[in-house]
N, C-alpha and C positions, 0 to 999 in steps of 0.2 A: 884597269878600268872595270866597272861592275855594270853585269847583267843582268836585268831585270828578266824575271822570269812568272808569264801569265800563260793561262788557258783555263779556255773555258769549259772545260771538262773538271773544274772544282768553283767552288763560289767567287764571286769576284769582293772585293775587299770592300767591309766596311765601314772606313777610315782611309785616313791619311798614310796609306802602305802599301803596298806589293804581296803576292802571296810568295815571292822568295827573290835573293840576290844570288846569282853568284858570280865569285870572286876569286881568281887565284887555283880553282877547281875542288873550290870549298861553295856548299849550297845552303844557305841559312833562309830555315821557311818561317813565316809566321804562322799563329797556332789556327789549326783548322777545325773548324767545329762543324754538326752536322745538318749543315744548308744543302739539302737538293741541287745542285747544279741547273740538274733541267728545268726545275719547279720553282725555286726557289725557298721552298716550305723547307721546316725543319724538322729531322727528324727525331722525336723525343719521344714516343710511345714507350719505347723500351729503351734500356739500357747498352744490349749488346746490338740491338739493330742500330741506337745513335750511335754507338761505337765503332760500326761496321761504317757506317759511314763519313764518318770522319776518318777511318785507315784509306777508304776510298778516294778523297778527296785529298789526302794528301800523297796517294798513291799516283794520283794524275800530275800533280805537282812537281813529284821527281821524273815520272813521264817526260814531262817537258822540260827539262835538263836532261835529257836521257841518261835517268838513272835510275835504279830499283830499291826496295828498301834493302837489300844486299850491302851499299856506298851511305849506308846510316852510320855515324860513329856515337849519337846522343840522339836522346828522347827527351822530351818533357814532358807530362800528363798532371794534368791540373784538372780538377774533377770537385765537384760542390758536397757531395759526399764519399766520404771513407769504406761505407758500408758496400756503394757499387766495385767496389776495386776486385775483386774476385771476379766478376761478371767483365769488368773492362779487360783486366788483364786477359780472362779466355777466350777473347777477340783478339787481343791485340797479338798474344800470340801462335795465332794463326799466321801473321803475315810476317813474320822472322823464322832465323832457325836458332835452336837455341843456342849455340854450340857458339854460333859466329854474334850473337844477339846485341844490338849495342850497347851501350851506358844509357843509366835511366835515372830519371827520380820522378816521384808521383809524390803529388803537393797538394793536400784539402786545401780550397778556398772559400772566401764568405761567396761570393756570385762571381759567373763569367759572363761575356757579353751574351745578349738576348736569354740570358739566364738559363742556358743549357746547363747538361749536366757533366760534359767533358769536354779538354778541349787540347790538341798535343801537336807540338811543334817539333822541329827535327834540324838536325845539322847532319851535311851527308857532303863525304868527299869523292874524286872521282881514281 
């Protein structure tokens, strides 16, 4: 049987989804983008601070599975422009280690939802 898996220490979804399942002690999050939890407001000023945010809020995410981005096996990053991928990546990996770092792919799109500029989803086992 599958677990649904919420808290509100990352944005609550908005749609018809969960912000992750798990299953079997496999955790499949949908993609998090960078909504304030507290505030609700997005944060898009910059690049590495929406970025920051969005590790953050999926950082709560594996929280509540108890698990750390350590139990990551894949990444997605889906990001509207190519040009920030250098600024995204130097956020993102802050929150890995290289050595152990998961599987990734980073994919230019035409728009993400509320038209942010990145947005990254994760699969993580336990």
């Amino acid at each position: 049987m599958k677990k649904i898996i919420q808290t509100n220490n990352a944005p609550a979804p908005i749609g018809p989804y969960n912000q992750a399942v798990l299953k079997n002690g496999m955790l499949y999050t949908s993609g998090q983008i960078a909504i304030d939890p507290k505030t609700g407001n997005l944060v898009t000023d910059d690049i590495k601070a929406e970025t920051k945010m969005v590790m953050e809020n999926m950082k709560a995410v594996l929280a509540e599975a108890d698990m750390t981005f350590e139990h990551v096996l894949k990444s997605s990053i889906f990001i509207s422009d190519m040009n920030n991928f250098t600024a995204i990546n130097e956020v993102y990996a802050t929150y890995f280690d290289e050595a152990t770092a998961p599987a990734r792919e980073t994919v230019e799109v035409a728009n993400l939802p509320k038209f942010v500029n990145v947005e990254i989803s994760m699969i993580a086992s336990l």
